[in-house]
C-alpha angles and dihedrals in degrees: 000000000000119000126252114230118252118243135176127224107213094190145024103283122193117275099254093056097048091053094056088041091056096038088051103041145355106289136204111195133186093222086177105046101225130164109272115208127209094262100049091046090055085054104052086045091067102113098005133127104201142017124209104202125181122214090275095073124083106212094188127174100261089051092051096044084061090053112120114246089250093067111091109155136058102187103194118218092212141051086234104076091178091104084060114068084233093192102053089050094059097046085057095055104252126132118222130195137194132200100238120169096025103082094039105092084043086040088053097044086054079053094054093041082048095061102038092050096058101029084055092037087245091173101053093042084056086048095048095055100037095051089050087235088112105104130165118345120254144177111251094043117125097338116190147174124285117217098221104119105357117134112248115203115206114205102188108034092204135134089288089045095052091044090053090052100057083051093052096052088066088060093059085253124163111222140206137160147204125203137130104280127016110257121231100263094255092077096037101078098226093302132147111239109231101188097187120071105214085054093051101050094046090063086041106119082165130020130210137193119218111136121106126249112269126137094268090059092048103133098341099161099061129142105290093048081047090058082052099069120076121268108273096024119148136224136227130183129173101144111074135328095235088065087075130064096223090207102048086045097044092046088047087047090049092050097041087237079128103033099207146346136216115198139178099165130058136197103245091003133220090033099059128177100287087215082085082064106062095047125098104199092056119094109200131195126190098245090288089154098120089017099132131121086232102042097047091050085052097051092050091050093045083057089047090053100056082046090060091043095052099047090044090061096254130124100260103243090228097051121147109228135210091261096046096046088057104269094150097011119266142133116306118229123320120247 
């Protein structure tokens, strides 16, 4: 009988998953979630084939030159691979995959939740209730914007971009995008391409994130793209926390120069800039982009799926490439 390679689990999967991963290979599974560290991880790769990480675990350079041999594959739990030094995967040798496609409809709807929640104060009128200080309604209490009308900019025109903005039309929304190229207008929505950035942010009424991390998004939204938008504008971000600089985005808050945020991601999550907390017009989420009972079996299943690929002698259909893992540099995936 032929052997079953041998994967890790680094963290907790959904049952369903896990049932096809142990029924498929031997697995090695984390039951109790807990935090892995470097060490431990080297040592349950000892012997293993593949690893099936998920976005809280930094798989760095140094951590990937101390992998065993054995060790060919990185599946990556998540559409996002930044967490994962790519490169230094591939010149080892090892193959690594993403899920891309699977979390964007469940991604989109967090968006949209995102940016109803700041731009109606969502937040302080939960508060408001939960804490018995709400009395008679009246009609100047916890006024917000209404979307009709107001002008969306979409940085990062995606999948999740493009699913966002099907769901924004529906608002009365007017929408417009920046990205690096301008899409065939099948997949715009319906939206107006604004190349430069300076342009794009100052017609942004809202503002939402939806470009992947790479070097060149680093903290694209700082301080001076911030005094680009117009006064009052809000901002959305569901792609990933390093695309905001939490301290330009925290002092414009404070000042109402940006009137509310709604976000789901957070820079060094889950320990994020404890500013966020002590701000009433921010409505924050714990990362709950892809959370749906749907979406992360699918995830799980899309990883599976590469798995499967890859031991069966075929080319995975979610594999990272040279060129996407930065040899030479370029973007990362696309959310």
């Amino acid at each position: 009988m032929k052997k079953k390679p041998r994967v890790v689990a680094t963290r907790k999967l959904p049952p369903a998953v896990e049932a096809r991963l142990t029924r498929d290979y031997d697995a090695i599974l984390n039951l109790d979630d807990r935090v892995i560290g470097a060490d431990e991880l080297v040592s349950l790769a000892r012997g293993a084939d593949a690893l099936i990480v998920a976005p809280t675990e930094r798989i760095d350079a140094s951590l990937i030159a101390r992998l065993p041999p054995s060790l060919r594959i990185i599946a990556c739990y998540s559409v996002g691979f930044d967490n994962v030094d790519a490169a230094a995967a591939v010149k080892r040798g090892i193959a690594v995959t993403n899920t891309p496609d699977v979390l964007t409809e469940a991604t989109a709807d967090i968006a949209m939740l995102c940016l109803l929640g700041a731009a109606r104060r969502a937040h302080e009128g939960d508060v408001l209730v939960r804490s018995g200080r709400w009395g008679r309604w009246t009609p100047t209490e916890l006024l917000g914007a209404e979307l009709n009308g107001k002008r969306l900019g979409i940085f990062g025109m995606g999948r999740i971009g493009q699913a966002m903005a099907r769901r924004a039309r529906g608002f009365g929304l007017k929408l417009l995008y920046c990205d690096q190229r301008k899409l065939p207008a099948k997949f715009a929505q319906g939206a107006r391409f604004v190349a430069d950035f300076d342009h794009f942010l100052a017609q942004c009424d809202i503002l939402s994130l939806h470009a992947p991390a790479t070097k060149e998004t680093h903290h694209f939204l700082n301080t001076a793209r911030i005094d680009r938008l117009p006064q009052g504008a809000i901002v959305v971000n569901t792609a990933r926390g390093t695309l905001v600089d939490d301290d330009a985005l925290i002092a414009a808050l404070r000042t109402w120069r940006v009137a509310a945020a709604g976000l789901d991601v957070f820079e060094n999550e889950p320990k994020l800039h404890r500013g966020y907390l002590e701000l009433p017009n921010v409505f924050i989420l714990p990362h709950l982009g892809s959370a749906t009972v749907e979406t992360r079996d699918a995830m799980g299943f899309r990883a599976l799926d590469n798995l499967d690929a890859f031991f069966g002698g075929k080319t995975p259909r979610d594999r990272v490439n040279s060129r996407r893992a930065g040899i030479p540099s370029r973007r990362t995936a696309r959310t």
